[in-house]
C-alpha positions in Angstrom: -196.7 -105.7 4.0 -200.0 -106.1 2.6 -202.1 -103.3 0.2 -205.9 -103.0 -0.4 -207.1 -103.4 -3.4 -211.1 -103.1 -4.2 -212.5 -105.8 -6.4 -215.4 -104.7 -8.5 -218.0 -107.4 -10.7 -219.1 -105.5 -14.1 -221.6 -106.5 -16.1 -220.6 -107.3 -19.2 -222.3 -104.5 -21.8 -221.4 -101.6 -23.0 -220.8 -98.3 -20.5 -220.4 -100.6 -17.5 -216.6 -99.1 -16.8 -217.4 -95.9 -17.8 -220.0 -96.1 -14.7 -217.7 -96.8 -12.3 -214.7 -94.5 -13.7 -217.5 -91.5 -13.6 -218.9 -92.8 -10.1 -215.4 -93.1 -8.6 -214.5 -89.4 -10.7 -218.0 -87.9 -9.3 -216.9 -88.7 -5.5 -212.8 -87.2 -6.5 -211.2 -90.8 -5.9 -208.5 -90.9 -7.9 -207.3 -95.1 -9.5 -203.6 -95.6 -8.4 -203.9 -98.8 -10.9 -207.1 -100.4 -12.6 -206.5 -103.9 -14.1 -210.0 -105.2 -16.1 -210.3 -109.0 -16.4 -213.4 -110.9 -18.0 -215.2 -114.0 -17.3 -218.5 -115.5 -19.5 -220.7 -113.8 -17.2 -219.4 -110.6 -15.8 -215.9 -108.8 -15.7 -213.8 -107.5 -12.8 -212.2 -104.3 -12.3 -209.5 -104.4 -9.8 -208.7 -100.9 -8.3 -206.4 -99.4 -6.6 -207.0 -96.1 -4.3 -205.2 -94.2 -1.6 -206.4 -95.9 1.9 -208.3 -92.4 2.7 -210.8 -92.9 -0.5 -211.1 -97.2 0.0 -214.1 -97.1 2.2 -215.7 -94.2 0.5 -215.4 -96.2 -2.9 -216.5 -99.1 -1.8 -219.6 -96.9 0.0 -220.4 -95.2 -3.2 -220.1 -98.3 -5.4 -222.2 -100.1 -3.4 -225.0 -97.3 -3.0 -225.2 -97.2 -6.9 -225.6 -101.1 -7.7 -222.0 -102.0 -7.9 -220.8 -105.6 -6.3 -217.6 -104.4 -4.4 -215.3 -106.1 -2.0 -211.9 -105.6 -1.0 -208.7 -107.8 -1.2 -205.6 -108.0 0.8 -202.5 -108.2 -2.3 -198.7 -107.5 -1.8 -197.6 -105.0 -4.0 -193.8 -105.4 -5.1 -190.9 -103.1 -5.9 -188.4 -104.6 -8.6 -185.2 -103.5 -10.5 -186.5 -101.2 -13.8 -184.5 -103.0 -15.7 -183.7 -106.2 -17.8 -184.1 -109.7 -15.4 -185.8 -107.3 -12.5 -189.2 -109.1 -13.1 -187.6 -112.4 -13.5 -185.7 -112.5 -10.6 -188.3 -112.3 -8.3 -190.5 -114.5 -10.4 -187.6 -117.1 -9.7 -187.9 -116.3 -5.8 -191.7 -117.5 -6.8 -191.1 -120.6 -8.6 -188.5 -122.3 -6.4 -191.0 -121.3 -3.4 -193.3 -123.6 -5.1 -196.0 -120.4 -4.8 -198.8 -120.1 -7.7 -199.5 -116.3 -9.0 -203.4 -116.2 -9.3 -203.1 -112.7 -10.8 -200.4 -109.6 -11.6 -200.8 -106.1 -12.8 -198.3 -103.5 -13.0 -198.8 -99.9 -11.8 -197.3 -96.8 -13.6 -195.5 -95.3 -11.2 -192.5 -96.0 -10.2 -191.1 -95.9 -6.8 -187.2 -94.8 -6.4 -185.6 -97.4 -9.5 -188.4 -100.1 -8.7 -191.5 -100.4 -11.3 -194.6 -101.2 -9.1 -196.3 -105.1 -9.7 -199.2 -105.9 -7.6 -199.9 -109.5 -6.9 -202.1 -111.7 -5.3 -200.2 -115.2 -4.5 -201.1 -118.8 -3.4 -199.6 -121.5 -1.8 -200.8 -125.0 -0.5 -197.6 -125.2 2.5 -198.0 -121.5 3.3 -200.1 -118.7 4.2 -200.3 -115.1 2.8 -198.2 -113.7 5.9 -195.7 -116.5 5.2 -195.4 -115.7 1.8 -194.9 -112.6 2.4 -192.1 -112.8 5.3 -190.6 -115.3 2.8 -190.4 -112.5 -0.1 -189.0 -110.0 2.4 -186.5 -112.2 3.6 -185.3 -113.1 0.4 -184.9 -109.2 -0.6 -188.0 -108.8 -2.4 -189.0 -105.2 -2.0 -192.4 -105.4 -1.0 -194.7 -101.8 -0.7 -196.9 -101.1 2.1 -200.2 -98.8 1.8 -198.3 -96.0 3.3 -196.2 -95.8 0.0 -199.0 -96.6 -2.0 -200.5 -93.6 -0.2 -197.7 -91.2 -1.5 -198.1 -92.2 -4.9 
């Protein structure tokens, strides 16, 4: 149920991407998604790669100065089309679940646009949330998918 994603802190000057783009190019790991968010201090570049190139990325970000860890997230499949979003957003909200973060992908899978997610809950955990999603027809995408992309 549950995808990896790599989480990498950037420095926040000019080039900093471009080092880890050319570092992840250099080793022919190809990004599924990227999603770039900033703090005061440092930025964070969350990646997606096919489960074959995750611990070679993480390897060869590491060796060249990179802080880089990896995240379990749930990656969900919804209707491309008006209210597919919302719908499951609604699932969400009446679950009483927070969404810390959200980034599409561009691919889509079948007629379901790709959202990755990383969710939060005070009554449940991440493998309850997730059960919870499927059982309420959420499509959710497992790293074998992602791995076909």
């Amino acid at each position: 149920m549950f995808i990896t994603q790599i989480t990498v802190y950037l420095e926040n000057n000019q080039g900093t991407l471009r080092s880890l783009t050319k570092l992840l190019a250099e080793h022919n790991i190809d990004m599924i998604a990227l999603s770039i968010a900033d703090t005061l201090h440092f930025g964070l570049a969350r990646v997606l790669v096919r489960e074959k190139d995750i611990e070679p990325a993480i390897a060869a970000l590491r060796e060249n100065g990179f802080m880089a860890k990896t995240n379990r997230v749930l990656c969900v499949g919804v209707q491309n089309q008006p209210a597919g979003l919302d719908s499951v957003l609604a699932i969400i909200e009446d679950s009483d679940i927070s969404i810390e973060y959200m980034y599409s992908l561009n691919y889509i899978l079948g007629s379901r646009a790709l959202l990755v997610m990383r969710l939060s809950s005070e009554q449940m955990t991440s493998e309850q949330i997730a059960e919870m999603l499927d059982s309420k027809g959420v499509t959710l995408i497992n790293q074998t998918e992602i791995n076909r992309l």
